[in-house]
HTML snippet that shows the backbone in 3Dmol.js (N, CA, C, O; Angstrom):
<script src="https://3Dmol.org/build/3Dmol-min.js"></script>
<div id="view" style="width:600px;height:400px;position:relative"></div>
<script>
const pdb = `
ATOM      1  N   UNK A   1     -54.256-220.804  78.655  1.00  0.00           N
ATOM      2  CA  UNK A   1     -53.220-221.039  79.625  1.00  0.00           C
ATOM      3  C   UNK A   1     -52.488-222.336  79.259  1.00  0.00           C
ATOM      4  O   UNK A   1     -52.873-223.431  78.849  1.00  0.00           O
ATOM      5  N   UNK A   2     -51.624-221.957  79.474  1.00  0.00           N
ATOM      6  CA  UNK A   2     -50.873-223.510  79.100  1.00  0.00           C
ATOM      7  C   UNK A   2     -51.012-224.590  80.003  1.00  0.00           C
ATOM      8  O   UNK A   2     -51.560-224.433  81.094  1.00  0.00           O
ATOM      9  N   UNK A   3     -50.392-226.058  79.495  1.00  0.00           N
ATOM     10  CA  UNK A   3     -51.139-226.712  80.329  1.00  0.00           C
ATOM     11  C   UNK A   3     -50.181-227.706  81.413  1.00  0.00           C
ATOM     12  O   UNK A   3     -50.466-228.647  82.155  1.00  0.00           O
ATOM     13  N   UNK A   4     -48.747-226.882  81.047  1.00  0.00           N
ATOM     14  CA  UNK A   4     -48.175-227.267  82.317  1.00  0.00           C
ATOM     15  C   UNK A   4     -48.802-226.834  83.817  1.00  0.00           C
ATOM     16  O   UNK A   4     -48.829-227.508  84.846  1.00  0.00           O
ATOM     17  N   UNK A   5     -49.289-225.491  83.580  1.00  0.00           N
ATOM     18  CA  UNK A   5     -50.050-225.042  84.296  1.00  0.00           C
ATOM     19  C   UNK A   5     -50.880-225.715  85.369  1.00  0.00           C
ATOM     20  O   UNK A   5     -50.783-225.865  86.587  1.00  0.00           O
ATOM     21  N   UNK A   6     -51.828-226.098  84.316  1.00  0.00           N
ATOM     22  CA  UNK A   6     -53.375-226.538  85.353  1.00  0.00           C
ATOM     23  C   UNK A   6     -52.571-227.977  85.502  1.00  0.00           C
ATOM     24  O   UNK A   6     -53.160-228.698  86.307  1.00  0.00           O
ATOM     25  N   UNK A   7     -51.865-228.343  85.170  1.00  0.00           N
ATOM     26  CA  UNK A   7     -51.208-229.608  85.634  1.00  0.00           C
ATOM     27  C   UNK A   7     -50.384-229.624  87.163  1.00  0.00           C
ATOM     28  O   UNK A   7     -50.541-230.513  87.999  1.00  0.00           O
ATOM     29  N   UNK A   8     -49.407-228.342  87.335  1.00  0.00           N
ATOM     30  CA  UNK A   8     -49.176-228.556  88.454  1.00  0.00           C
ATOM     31  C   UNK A   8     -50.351-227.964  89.104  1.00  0.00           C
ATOM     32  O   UNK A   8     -50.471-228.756  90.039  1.00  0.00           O
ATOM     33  N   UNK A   9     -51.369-227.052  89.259  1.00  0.00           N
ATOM     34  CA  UNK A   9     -52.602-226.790  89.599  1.00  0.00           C
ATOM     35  C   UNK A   9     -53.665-227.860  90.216  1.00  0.00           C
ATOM     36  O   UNK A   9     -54.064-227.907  91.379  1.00  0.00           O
ATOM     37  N   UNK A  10     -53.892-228.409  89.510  1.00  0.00           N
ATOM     38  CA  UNK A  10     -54.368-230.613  89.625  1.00  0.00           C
ATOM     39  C   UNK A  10     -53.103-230.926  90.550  1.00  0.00           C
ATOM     40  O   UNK A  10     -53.299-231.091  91.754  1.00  0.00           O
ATOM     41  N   UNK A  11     -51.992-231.001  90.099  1.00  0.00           N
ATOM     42  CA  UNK A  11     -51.235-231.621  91.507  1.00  0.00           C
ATOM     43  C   UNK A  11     -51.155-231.390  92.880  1.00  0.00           C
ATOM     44  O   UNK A  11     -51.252-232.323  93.677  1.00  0.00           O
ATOM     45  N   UNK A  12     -51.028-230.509  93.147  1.00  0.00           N
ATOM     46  CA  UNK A  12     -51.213-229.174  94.164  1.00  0.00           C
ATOM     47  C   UNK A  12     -52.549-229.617  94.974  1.00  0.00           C
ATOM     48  O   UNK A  12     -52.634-229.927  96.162  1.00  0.00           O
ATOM     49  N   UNK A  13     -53.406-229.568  94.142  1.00  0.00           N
ATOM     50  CA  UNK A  13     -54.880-230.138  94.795  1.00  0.00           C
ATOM     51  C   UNK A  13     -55.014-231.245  95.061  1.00  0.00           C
ATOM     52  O   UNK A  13     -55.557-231.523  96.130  1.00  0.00           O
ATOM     53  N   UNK A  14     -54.690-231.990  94.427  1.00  0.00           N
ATOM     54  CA  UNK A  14     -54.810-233.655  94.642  1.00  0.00           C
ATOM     55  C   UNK A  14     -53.676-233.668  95.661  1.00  0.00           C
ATOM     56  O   UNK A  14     -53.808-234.679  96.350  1.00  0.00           O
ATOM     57  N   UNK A  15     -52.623-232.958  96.033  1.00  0.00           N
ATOM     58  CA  UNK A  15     -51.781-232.934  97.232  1.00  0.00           C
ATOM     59  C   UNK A  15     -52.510-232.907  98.698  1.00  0.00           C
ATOM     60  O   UNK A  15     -52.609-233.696  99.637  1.00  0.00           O
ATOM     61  N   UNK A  16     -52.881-231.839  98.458  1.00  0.00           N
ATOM     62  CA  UNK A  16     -53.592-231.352  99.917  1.00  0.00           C
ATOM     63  C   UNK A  16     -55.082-231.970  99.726  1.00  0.00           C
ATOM     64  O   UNK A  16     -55.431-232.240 100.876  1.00  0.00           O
ATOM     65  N   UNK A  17     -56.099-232.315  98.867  1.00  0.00           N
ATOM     66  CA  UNK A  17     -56.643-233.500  99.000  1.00  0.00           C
ATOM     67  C   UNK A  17     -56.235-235.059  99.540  1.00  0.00           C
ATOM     68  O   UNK A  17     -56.962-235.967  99.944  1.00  0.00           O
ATOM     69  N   UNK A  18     -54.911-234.989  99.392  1.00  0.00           N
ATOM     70  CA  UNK A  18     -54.691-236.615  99.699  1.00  0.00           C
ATOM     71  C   UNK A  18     -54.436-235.915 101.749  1.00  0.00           C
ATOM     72  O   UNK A  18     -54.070-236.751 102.575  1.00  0.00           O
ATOM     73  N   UNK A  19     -54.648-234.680 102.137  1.00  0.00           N
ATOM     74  CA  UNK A  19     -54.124-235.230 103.992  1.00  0.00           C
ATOM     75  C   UNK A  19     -52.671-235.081 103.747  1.00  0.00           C
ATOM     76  O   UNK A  19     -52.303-234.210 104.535  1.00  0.00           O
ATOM     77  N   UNK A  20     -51.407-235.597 102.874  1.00  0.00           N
ATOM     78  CA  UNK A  20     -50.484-235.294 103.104  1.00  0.00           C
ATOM     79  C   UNK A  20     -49.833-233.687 103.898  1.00  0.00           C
ATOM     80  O   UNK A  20     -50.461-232.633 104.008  1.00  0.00           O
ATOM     81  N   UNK A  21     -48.838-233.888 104.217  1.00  0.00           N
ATOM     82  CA  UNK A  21     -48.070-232.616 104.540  1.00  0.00           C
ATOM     83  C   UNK A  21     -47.449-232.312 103.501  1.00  0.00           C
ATOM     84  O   UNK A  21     -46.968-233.080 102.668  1.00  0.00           O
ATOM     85  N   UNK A  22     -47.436-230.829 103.523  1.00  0.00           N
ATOM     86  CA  UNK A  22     -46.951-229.647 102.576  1.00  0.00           C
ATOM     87  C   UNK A  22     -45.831-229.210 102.783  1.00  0.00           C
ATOM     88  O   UNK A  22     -45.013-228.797 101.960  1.00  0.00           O
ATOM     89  N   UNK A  23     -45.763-229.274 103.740  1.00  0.00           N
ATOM     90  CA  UNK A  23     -45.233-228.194 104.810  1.00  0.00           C
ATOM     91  C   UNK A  23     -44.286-228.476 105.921  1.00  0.00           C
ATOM     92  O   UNK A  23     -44.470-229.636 106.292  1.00  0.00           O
ATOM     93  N   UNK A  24     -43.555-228.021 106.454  1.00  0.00           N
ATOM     94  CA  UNK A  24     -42.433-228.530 107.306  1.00  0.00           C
ATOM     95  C   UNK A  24     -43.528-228.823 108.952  1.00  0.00           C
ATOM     96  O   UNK A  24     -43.139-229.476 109.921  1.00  0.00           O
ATOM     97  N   UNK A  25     -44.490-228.335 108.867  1.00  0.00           N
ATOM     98  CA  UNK A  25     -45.311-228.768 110.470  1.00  0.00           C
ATOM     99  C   UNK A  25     -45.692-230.114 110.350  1.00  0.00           C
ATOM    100  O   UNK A  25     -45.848-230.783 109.329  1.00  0.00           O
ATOM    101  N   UNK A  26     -45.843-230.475 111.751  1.00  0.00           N
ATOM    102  CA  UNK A  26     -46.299-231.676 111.791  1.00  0.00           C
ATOM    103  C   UNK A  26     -47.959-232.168 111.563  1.00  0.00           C
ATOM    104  O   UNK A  26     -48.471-233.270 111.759  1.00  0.00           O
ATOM    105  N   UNK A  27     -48.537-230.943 111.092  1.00  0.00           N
ATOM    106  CA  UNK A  27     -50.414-231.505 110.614  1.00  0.00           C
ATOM    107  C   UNK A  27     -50.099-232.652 109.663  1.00  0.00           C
ATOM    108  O   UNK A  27     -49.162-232.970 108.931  1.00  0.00           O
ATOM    109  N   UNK A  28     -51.430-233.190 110.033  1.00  0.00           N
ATOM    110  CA  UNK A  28     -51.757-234.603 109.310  1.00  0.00           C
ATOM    111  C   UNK A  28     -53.306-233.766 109.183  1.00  0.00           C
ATOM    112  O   UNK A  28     -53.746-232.948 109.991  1.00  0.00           O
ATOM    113  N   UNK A  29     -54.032-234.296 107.779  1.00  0.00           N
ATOM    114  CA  UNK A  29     -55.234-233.853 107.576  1.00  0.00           C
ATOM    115  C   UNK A  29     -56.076-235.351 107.163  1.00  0.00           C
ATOM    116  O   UNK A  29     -55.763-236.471 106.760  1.00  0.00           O
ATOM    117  N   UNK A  30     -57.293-234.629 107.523  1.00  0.00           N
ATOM    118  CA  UNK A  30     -58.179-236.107 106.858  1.00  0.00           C
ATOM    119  C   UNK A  30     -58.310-235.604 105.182  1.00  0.00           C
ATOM    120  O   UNK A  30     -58.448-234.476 104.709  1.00  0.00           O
ATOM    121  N   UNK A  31     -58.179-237.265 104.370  1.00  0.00           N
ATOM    122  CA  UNK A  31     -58.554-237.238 103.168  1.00  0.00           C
ATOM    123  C   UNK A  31     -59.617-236.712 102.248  1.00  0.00           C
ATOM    124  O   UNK A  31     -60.239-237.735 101.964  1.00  0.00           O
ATOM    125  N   UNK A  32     -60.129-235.817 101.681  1.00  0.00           N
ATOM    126  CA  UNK A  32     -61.211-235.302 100.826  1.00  0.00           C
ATOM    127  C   UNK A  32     -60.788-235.712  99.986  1.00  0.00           C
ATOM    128  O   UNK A  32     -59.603-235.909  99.717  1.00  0.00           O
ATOM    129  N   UNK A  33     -62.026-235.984  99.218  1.00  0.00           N
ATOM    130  CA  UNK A  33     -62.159-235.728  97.969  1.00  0.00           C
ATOM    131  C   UNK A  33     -61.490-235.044  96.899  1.00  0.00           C
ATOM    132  O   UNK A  33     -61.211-233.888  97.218  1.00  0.00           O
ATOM    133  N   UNK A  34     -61.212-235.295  95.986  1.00  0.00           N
ATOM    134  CA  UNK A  34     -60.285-234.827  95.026  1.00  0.00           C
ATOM    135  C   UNK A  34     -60.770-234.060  94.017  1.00  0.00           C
ATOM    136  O   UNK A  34     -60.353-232.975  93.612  1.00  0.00           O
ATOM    137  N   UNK A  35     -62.042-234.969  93.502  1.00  0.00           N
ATOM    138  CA  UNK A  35     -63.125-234.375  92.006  1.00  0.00           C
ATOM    139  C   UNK A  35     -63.915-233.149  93.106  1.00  0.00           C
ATOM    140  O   UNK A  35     -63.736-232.017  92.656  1.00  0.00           O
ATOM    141  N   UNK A  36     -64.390-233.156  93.872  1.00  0.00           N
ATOM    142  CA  UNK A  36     -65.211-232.278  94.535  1.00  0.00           C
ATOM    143  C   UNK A  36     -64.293-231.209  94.872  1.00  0.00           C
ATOM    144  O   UNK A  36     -64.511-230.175  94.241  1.00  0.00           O
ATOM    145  N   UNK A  37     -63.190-231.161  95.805  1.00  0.00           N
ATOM    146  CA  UNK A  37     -62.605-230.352  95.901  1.00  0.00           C
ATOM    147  C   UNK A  37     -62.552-228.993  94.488  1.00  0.00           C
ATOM    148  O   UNK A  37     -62.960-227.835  94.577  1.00  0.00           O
ATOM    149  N   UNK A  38     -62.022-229.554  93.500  1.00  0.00           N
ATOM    150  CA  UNK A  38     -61.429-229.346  92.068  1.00  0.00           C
ATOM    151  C   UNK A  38     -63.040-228.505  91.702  1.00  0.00           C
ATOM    152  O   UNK A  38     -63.047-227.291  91.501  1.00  0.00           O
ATOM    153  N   UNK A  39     -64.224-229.264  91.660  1.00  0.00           N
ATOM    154  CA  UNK A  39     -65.024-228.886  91.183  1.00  0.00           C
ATOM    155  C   UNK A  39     -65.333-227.469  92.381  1.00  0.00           C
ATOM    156  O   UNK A  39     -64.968-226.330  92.088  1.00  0.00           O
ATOM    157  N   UNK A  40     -65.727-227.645  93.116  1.00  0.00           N
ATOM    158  CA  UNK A  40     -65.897-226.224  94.155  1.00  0.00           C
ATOM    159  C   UNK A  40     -64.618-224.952  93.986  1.00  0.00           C
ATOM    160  O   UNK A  40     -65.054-223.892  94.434  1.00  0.00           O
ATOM    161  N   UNK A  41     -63.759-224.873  93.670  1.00  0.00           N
ATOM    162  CA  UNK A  41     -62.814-224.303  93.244  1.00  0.00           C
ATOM    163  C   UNK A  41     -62.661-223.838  92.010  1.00  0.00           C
ATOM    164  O   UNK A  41     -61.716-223.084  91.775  1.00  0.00           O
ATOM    165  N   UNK A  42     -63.520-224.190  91.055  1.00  0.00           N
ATOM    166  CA  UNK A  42     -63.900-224.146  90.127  1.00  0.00           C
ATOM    167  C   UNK A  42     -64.959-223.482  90.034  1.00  0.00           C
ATOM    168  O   UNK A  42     -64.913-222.585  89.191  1.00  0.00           O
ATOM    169  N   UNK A  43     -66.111-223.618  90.718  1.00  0.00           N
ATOM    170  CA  UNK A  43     -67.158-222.733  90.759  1.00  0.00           C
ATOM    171  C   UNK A  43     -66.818-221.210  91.747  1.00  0.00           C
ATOM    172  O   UNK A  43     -67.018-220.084  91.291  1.00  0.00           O
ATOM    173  N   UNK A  44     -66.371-221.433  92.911  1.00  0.00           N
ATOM    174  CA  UNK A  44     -65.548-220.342  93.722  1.00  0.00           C
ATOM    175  C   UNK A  44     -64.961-219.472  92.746  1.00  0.00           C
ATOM    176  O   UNK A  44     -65.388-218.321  92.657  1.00  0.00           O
ATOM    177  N   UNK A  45     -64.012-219.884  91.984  1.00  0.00           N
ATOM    178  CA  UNK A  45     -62.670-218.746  91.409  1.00  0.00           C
ATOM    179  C   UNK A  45     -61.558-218.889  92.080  1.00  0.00           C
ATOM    180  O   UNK A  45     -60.589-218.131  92.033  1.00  0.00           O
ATOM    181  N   UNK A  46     -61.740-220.420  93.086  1.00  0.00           N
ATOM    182  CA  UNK A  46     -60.264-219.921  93.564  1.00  0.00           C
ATOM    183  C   UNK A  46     -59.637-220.997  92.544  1.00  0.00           C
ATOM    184  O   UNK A  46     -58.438-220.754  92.681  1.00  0.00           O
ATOM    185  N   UNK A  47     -59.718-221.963  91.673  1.00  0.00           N
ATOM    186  CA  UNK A  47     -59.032-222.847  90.885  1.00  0.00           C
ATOM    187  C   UNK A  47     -58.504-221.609  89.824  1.00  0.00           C
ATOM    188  O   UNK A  47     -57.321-221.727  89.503  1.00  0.00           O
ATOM    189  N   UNK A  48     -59.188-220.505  89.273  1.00  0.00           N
ATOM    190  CA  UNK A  48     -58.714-219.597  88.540  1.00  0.00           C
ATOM    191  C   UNK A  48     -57.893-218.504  89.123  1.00  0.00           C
ATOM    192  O   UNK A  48     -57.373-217.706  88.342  1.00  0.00           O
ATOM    193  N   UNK A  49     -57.703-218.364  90.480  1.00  0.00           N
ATOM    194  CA  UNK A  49     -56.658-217.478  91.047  1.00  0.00           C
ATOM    195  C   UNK A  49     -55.662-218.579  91.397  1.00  0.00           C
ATOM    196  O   UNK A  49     -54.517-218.130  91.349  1.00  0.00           O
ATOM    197  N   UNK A  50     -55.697-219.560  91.653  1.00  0.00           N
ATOM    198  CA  UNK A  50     -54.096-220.250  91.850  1.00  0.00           C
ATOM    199  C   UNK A  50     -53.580-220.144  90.112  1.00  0.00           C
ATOM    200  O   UNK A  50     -52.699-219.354  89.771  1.00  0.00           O
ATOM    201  N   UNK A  51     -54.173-220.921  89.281  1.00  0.00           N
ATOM    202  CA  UNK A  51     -53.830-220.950  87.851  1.00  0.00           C
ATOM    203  C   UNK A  51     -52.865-219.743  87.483  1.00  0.00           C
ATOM    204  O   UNK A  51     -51.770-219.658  86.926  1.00  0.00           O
ATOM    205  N   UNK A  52     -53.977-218.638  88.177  1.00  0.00           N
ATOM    206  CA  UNK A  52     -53.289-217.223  87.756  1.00  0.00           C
ATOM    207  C   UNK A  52     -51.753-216.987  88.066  1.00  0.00           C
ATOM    208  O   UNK A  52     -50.798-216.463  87.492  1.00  0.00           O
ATOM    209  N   UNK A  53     -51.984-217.602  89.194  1.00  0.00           N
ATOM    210  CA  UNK A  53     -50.814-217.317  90.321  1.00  0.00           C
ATOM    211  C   UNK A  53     -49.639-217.884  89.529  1.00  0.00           C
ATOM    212  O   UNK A  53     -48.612-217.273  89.231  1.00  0.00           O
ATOM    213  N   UNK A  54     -49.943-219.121  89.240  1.00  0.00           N
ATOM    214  CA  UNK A  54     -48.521-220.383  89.073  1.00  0.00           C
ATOM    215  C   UNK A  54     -48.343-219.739  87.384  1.00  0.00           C
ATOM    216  O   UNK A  54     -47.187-219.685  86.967  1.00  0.00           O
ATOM    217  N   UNK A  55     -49.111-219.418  86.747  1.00  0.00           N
ATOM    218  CA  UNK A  55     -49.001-218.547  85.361  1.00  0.00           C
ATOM    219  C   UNK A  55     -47.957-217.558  85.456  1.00  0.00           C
ATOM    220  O   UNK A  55     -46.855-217.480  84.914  1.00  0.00           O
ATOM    221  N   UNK A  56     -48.599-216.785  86.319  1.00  0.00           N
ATOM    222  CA  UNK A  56     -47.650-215.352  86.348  1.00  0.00           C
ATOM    223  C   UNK A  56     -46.015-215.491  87.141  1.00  0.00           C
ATOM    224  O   UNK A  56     -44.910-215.048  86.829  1.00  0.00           O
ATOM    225  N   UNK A  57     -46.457-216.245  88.174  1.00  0.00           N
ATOM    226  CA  UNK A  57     -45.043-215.649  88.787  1.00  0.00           C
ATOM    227  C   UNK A  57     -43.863-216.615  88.398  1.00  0.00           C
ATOM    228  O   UNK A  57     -43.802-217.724  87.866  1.00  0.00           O
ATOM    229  N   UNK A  58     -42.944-215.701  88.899  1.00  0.00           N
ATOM    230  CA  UNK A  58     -41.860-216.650  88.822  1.00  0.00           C
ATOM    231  C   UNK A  58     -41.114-217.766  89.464  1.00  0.00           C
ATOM    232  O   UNK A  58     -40.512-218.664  88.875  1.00  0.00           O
ATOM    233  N   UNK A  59     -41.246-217.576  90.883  1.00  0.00           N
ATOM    234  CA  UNK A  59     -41.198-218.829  91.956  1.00  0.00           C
ATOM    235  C   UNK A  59     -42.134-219.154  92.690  1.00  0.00           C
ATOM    236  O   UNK A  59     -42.312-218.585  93.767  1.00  0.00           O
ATOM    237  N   UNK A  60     -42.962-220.189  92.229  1.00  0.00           N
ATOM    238  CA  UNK A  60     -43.940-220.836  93.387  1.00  0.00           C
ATOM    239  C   UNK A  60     -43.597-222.034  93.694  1.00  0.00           C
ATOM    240  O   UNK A  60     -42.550-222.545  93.296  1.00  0.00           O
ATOM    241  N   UNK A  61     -44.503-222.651  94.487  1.00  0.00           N
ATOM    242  CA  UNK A  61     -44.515-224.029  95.195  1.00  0.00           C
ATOM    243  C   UNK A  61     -45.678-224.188  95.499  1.00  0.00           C
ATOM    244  O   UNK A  61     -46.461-223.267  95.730  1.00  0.00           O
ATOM    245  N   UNK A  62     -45.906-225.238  95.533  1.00  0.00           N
ATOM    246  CA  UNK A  62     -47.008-225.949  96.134  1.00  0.00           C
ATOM    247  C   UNK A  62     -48.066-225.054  97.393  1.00  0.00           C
ATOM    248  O   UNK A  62     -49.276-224.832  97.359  1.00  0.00           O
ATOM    249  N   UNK A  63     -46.847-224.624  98.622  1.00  0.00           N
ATOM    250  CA  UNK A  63     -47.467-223.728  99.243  1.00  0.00           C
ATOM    251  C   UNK A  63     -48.060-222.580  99.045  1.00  0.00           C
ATOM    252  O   UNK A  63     -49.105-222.070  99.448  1.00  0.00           O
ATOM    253  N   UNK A  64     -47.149-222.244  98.304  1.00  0.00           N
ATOM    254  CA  UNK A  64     -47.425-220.690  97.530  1.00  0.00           C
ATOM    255  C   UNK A  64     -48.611-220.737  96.754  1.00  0.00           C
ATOM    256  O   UNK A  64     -49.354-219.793  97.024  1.00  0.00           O
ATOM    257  N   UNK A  65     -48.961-221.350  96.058  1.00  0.00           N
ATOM    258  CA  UNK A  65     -49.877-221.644  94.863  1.00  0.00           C
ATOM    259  C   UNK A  65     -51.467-221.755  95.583  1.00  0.00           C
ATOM    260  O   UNK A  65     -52.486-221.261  95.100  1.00  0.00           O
ATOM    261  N   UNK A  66     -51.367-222.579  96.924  1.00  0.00           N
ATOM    262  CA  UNK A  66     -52.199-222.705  97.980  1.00  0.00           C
ATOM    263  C   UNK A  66     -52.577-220.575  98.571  1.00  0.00           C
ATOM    264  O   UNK A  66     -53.681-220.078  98.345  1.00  0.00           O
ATOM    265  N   UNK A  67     -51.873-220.071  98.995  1.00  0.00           N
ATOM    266  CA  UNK A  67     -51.729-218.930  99.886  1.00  0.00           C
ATOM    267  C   UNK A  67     -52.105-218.308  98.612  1.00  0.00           C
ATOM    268  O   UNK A  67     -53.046-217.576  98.919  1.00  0.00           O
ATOM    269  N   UNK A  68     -51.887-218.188  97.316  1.00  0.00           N
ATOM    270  CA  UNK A  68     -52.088-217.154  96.311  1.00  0.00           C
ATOM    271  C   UNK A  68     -53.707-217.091  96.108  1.00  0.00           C
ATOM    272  O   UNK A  68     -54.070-216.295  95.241  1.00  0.00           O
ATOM    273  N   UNK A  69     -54.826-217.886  96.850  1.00  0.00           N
ATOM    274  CA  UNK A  69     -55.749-217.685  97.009  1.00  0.00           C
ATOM    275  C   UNK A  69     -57.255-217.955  98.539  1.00  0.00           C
ATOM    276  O   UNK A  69     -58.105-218.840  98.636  1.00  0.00           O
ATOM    277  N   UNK A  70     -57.051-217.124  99.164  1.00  0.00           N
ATOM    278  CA  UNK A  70     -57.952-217.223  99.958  1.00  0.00           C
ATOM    279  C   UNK A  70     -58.701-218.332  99.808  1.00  0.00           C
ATOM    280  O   UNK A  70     -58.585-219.439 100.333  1.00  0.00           O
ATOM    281  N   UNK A  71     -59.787-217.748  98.731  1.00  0.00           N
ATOM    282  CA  UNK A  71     -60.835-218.375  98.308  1.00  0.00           C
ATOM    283  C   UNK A  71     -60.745-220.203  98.444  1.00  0.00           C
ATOM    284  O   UNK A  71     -61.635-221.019  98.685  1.00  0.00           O
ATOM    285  N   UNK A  72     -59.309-220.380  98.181  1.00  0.00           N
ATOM    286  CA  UNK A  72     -59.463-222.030  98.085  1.00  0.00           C
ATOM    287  C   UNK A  72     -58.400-222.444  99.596  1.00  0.00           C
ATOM    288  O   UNK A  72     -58.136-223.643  99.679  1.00  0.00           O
ATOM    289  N   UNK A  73     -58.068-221.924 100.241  1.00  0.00           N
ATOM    290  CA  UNK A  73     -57.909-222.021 101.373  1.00  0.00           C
ATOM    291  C   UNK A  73     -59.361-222.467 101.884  1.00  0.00           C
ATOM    292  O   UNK A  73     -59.843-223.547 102.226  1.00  0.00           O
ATOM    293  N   UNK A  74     -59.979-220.792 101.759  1.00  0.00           N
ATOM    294  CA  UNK A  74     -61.115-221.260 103.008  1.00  0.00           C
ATOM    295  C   UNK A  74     -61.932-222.439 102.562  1.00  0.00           C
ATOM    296  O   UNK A  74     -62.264-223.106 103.542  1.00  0.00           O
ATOM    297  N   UNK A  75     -62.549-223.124 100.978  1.00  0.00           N
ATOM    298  CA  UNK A  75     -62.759-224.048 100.870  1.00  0.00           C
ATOM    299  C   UNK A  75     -62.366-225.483 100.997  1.00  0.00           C
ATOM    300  O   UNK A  75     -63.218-226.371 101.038  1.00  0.00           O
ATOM    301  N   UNK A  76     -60.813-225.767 101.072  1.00  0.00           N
ATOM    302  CA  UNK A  76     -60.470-226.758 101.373  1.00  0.00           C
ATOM    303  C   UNK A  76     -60.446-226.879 103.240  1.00  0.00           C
ATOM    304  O   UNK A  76     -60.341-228.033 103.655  1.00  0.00           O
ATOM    305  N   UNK A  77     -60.527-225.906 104.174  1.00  0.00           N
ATOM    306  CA  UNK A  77     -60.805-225.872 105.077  1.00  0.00           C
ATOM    307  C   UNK A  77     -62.488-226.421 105.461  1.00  0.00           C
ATOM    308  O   UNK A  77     -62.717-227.257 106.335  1.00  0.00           O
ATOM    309  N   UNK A  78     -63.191-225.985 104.903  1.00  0.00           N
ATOM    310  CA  UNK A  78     -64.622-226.295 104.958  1.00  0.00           C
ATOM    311  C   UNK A  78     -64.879-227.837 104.798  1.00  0.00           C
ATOM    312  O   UNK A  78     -65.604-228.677 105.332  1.00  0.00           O
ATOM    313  N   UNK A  79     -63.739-227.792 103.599  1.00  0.00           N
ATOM    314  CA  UNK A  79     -64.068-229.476 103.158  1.00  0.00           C
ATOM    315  C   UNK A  79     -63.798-230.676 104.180  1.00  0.00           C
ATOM    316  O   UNK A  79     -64.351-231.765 104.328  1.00  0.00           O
ATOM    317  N   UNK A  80     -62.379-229.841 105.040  1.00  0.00           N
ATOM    318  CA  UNK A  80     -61.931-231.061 106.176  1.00  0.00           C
ATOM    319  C   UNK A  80     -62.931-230.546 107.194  1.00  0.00           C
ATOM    320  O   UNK A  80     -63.095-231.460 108.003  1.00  0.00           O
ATOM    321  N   UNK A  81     -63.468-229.788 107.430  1.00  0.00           N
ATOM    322  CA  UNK A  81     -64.459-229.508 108.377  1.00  0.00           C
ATOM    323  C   UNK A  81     -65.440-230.232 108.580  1.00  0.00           C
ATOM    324  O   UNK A  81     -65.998-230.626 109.604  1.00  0.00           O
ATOM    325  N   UNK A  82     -65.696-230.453 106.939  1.00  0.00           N
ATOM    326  CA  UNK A  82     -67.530-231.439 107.085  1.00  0.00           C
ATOM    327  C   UNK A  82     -67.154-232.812 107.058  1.00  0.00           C
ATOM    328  O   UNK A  82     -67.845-233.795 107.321  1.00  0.00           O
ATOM    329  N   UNK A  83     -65.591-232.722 106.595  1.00  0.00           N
ATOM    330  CA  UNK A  83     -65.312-234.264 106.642  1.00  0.00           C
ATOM    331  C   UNK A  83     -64.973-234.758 108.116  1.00  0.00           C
ATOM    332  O   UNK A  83     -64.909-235.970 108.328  1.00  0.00           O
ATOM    333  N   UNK A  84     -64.747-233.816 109.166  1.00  0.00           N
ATOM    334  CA  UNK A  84     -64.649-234.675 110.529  1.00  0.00           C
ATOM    335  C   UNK A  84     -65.649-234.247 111.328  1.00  0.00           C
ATOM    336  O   UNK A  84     -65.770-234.776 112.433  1.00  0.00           O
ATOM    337  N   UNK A  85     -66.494-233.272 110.941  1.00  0.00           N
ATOM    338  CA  UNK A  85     -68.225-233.555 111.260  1.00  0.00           C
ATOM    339  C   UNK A  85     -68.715-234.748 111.637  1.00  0.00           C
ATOM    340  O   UNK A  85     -69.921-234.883 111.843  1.00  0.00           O
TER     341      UNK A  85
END
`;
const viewer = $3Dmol.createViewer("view");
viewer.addModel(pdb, "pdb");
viewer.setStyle({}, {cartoon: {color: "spectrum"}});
viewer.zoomTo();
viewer.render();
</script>
């Protein structure tokens, strides 16, 4: 895969790792982890279905790239979960 790729892929994550907004709503998220995130997404398959995603198509974004996989939805959800545990 090329490596513009996993580059915006890493950005994307380290996005919604940093709590920033994505998105035109007003959520604010707590900060996770960045290496952990990356690494669980990695073991999941969802770091290899966004990759896929931003590979193949022709218009994504940040959001999009997010939604093109469940799998790392529901993990970055989990992650702010245990983080305001």
């Amino acid at each position: 895969m090329e490596k513009w790729v996993s580059d915006f892929v890493r950005t994307a994550i380290a996005l919604k790792a940093s709590g920033l907004r994505t998105s035109n709503d007003n959520n604010l998220f707590v900060q996770i982890d960045t290496e952990e995130l990356g690494a669980r997404l990695k073991t999941n398959g969802g770091l290899t279905e966004m990759m896929t995603y931003v590979a193949l198509a022709d218009n994504f974004s940040i959001r999009s790239t997010w939604e093109s996989s469940e799998i790392a939805i529901q993990t970055l959800q989990e992650m702010r979960a245990e983080k305001n545990a």
